[in-house]
N, C-alpha and C positions, 0 to 999 in steps of 0.2 A: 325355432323348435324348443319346447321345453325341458331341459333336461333334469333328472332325475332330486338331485340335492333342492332346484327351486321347490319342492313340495312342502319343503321344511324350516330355508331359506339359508344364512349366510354370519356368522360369528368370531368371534376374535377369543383365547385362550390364553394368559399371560400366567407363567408358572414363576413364581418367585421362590426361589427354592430356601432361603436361610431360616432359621428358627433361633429361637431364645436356647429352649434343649427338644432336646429329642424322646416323644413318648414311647414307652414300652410296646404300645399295641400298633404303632404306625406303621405302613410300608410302604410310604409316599416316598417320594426323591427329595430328602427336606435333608440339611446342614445346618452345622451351628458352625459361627465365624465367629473371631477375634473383635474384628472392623470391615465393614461391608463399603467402598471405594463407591457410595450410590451411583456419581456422576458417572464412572466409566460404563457400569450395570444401565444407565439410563441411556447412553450413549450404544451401547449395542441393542437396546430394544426398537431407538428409535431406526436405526441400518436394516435390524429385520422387519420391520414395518414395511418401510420403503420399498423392498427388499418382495416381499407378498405381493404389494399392490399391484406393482409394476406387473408380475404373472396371472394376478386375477383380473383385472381391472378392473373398472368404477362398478362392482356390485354393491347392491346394498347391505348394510352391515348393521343388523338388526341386535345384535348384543356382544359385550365385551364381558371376560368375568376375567377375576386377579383372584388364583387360586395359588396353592403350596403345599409345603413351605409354609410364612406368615410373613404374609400379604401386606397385615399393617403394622410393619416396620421397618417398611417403607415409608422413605420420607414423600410428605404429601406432593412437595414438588417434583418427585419423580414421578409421580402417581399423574400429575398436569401435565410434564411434557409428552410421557406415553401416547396420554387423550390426545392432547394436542397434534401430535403426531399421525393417530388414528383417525380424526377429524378431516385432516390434510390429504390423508391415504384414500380413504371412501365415502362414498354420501351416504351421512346416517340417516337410519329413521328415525319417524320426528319423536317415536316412544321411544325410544333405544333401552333397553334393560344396560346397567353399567353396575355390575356387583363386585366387591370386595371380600372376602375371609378378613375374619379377623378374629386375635385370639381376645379374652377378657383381660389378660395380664397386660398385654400390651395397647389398650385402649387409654386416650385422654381425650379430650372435650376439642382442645384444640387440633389435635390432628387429626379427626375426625371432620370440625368444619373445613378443613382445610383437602380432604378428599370429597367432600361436596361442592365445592368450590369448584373442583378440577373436574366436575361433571358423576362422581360418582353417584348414585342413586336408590342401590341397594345393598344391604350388608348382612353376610353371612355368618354369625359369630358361634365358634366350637367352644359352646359350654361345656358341652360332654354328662354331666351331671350335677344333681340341685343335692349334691351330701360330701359335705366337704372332705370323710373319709374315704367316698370312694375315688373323689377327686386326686386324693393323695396316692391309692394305688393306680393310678391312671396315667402317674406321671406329669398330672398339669402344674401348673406354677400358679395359679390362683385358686381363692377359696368360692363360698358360693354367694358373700359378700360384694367381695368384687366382681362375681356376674353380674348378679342382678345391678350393680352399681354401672356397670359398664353396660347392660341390654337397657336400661334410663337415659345414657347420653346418646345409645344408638336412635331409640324411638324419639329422641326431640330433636337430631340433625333429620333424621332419614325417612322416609314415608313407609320405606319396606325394610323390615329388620326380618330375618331367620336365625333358628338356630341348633344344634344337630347337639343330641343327645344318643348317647350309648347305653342299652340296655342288655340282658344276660350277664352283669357285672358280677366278680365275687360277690359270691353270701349276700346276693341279694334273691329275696321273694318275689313272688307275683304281686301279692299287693303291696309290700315296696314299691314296685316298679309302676303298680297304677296309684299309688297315691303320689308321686312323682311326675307323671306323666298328667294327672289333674293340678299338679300346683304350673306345671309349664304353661300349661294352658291356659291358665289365671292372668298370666300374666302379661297380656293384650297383643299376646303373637298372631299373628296369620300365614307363619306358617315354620313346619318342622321337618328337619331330618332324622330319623328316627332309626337307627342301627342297631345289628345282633352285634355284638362284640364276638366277633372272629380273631382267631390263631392265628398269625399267618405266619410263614415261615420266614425266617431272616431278620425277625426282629427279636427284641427282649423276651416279649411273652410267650414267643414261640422258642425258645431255647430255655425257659425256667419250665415252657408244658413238655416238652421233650423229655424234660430232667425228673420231669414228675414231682415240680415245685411250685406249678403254680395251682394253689387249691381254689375250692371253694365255686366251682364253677355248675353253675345250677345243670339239673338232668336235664337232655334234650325235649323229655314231657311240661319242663318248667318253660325253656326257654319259647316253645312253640305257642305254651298257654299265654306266654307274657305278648307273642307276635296277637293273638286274636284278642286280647284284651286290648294294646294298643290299637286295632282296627274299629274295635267297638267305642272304644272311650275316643277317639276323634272323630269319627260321625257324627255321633252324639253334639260333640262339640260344635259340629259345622265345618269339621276340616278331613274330607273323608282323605283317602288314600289316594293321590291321581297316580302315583308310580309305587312300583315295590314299597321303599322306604323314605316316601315324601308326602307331605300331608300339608294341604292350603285350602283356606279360604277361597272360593270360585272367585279367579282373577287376580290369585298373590302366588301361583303357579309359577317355578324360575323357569322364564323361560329360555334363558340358556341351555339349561338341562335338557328341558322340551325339545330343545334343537338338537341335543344330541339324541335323544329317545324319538325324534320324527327323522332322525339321517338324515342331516342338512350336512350344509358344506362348516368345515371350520380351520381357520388356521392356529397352529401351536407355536409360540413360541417363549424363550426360555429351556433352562438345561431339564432335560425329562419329558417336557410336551409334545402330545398327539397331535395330527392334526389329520381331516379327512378333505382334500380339497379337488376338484373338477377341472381339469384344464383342457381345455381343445378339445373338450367332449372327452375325456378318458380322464375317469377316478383315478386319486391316489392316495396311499396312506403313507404317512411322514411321523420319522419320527427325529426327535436331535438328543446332542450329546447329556450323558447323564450330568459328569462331574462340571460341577460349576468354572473350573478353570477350564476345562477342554474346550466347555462349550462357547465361552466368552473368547480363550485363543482363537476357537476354528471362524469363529462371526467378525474375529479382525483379522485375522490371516488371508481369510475366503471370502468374505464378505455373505457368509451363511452360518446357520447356528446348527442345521440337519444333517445329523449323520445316516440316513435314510429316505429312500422314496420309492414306493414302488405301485405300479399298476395293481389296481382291484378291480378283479373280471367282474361281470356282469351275474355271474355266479354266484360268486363268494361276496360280494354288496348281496344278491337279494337275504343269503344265510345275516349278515350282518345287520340289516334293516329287522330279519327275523327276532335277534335277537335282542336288539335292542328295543325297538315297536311292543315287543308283548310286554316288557316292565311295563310300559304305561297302560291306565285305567282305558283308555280310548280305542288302545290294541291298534294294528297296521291297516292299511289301507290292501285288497286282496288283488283288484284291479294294479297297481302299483307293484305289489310284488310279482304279479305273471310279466309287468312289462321285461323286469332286470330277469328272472328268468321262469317261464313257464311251468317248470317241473322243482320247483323249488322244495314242495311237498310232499313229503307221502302221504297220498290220497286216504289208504286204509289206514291207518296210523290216524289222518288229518278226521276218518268218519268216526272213529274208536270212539276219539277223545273227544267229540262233537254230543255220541249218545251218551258218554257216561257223566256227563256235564263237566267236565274240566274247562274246555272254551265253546266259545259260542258263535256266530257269525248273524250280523246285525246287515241283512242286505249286504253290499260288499266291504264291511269292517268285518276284522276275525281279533278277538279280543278274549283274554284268559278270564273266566269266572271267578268269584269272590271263592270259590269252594277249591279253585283249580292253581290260586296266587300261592301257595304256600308249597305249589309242586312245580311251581316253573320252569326247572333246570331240567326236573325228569319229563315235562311237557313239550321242551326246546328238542330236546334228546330223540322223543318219538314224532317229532314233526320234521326232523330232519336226517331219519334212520334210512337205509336204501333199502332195508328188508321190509 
């Protein structure tokens, strides 16, 4: 019998949590260390490895991604035995996606061949911006020099290079932002992550907007204008929108992400990592230790790195498939969601937003319109309201 995550299939999450420093707008589980002990860090990935396997067993394992944190700084030989490890653990597919983050400061030539070597094959690099002053309120450590110096040694190791730019920046314009977003595009990507620069609380920028010190932050009329400009100006390009804030070439799509936007299975491992995984026919969501020494203590204490697990009903997967399914351009499968649960919709609600063209339903795909993406939170909201 087929159960629910095969529709999407079966992935691996490696969170490396340390950083050069810490940006102002981030609220990732990232650290900055003195000295990073790679070998003991490589030594408990490889126990949690083993560790998965044994309770999923030999499924297949269609993508590995090395997110953070930054990823690459990591030494390349840890980055081999990981694979290596992962390799021993399940039978890969023969395409496997195997992505890394990596920041532009901390790129060299050599250690880059040296994660291709170790099977790496895609690479996800956070430029953040092509203006070296906004770079500097951003908190990065590189200029836009050593981007592009560094997206040059990506594209001659790697076949698939990405790379995530942040927009709604200070005192910046719309056409800023699209004269920007055409220089990205020049420069032989296939594909983009494309983000509103958001508050968020608990970090820098969110305790300087608090303080009512951090200016310069464009009107919500700007920042919405700059969202439909970026949708127009990467069409255009050939690189329409497949997800909220992802933009590819047909077939440079991550499809790790995809695995999470179709609700597949995935394991998490490292301090902060998610994971959604199926066992014995019964969902669970996992989650493990934030702080880096907990987490590395509890995975050699215990022989596990999860400080949680818990059962996901049949209910709360079909709300979660909901809500993930409609970021993507492709939208859910409908069939699929009555299996996990029937009544998952409000029906009046689901016919509202059906006549006023928010979403649409293609045969049995139910997918948000271009007119209806820019309201999807307030569209999740009414499709999953009990009045």
């Amino acid at each position: 019998m087929t159960e629910d995550w095969q529709n999407a299939g079966f992935g691996l999450y490696v969170h490396w949590p340390f950083c050069q420093s810490l940006c102002p707008y981030c609220d990732f589980n990232s650290y900055v260390a003195a000295s990073i002990d790679q070998r003991q860090w490589e030594e408990a990935y490889v126990r949690e490895i083993k560790r998965l396997a044994a309770e999923t067993g030999p499924r297949v394992l269609s993508t590995v991604f090395f997110g953070g944190g930054t990823p690459s700084l990591m030494a390349p030989e840890t980055v081999h035995a990981i694979l290596d490890a992962v390799r021993t653990a399940w039978p890969m597919a023969n395409d496997a996606e195997i992505t890394l983050e990596a920041n532009p400061g901390s790129v060299e030539a050599g250690r880059f061949r040296g994660y291709r070597e170790a099977g790496v094959n895609r690479v996800s690099m956070g430029v953040q911006a092509l203006n070296d002053e906004d770079l500097k309120r951003l908190g990065r450590l590189h200029g836009v020099a050593e981007a592009r110096a560094a997206f040059d040694v990506a594209r001659s190791t790697f076949d698939r290079v990405s790379f995530d730019l942040i927009y709604a920046r200070q005192h910046q314009t719309v056409d800023q932002w699209a004269a920007e977003l055409r220089e990205a595009l020049s420069m032989a990507i296939d594909h983009l992550s494309l983000y509103q620069l958001t508050i968020e609380q608990g970090t820098a920028f969110g305790d300087r907007y608090d303080a009512g010190r951090l200016r310069g932050l464009p009107p919500e009329d700007d920042a919405a204008e700059m969202y439909e400009r970026t949708q127009e100006i990467c069409a255009a390009a050939g690189m329409p929108a497949y997800e909220i804030s992802n933009h590819a070439r047909p077939g440079a799509e991550s499809r790790h992400n995809l695995l999470y936007w179709r609700y597949g299975d995935y394991a998490g491992i490292g301090p902060g990592a998610h994971g959604r995984l199926t066992l014995n026919g019964r969902r669970f969501a996992t989650e493990t230790h934030l702080q880096p020494g907990k987490w590395l203590d509890a995975q050699r204490s215990t022989g596990s790195g999860e400080s949680l697990r818990e059962e996901i009903s049949p209910a709360d997967q079909a709300v979660e498939y909901l809500l993930m399914g409609l970021r993507i351009s492709e939208g859910i499968s409908l069939e699929r969601l009555h299996a996990l649960d029937p009544n998952a919709l409000n029906i009046n609600k689901y016919n509202d937003l059906i006549y006023s063209g928010l979403i649409e339903a293609a045969g049995r795909q139910l997918r948000v319109t271009g007119k209806g993406r820019p309201l999807l939170n307030a569209i999740l909201r009414e499709l999953l309201s009990e009045d």
